[in-house]
Steps between C-alpha positions, in 0.01 A plus 500: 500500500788622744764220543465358855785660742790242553508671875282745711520893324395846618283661239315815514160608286275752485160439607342502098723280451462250803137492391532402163716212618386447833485121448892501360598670821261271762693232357847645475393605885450113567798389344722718737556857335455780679208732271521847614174763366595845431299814484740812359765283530464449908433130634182506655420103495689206518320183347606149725346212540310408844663263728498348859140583556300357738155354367200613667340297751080513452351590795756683691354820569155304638424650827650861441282650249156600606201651299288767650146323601394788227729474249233482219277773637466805273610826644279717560644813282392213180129487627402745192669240265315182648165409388 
């Protein structure tokens, strides 16, 4: 196992690599490094941890969604499919 980083560090991998030690790199994400995924040697994806998000609030999109009053009907080019 990798020694733990004394401070945050840049590193760069290739993507075979960053998935045969995904976990390694979720944590050295956590832990402050910046992890950096490479296809032909060009950064394409930078792994970081998600902060500051707001948590979802149930129920706060009641009153603007509305279902067609035939929603479950079958269309009619599947009648031949329908017994």
């Amino acid at each position: 196992m990798p020694r733990k980083p004394t401070k945050a560090t840049r590193i760069q991998v290739k993507i075979g690599e960053a998935r045969a030690r995904f976990s390694e790199f979720v944590r050295r994400a956590l832990a402050g490094d910046e992890v950096i995924i490479a296809e032909a040697k060009r950064p394409i994806l930078r792994l970081v941890p998600v902060t500051g998000g707001v948590p979802r609030k149930p129920g706060s999109a009641k009153g603007t969604i509305r279902m067609a009053a035939d929603f479950d009907a079958t269309p009619d080019e599947f009648s031949d499919y329908v017994a």
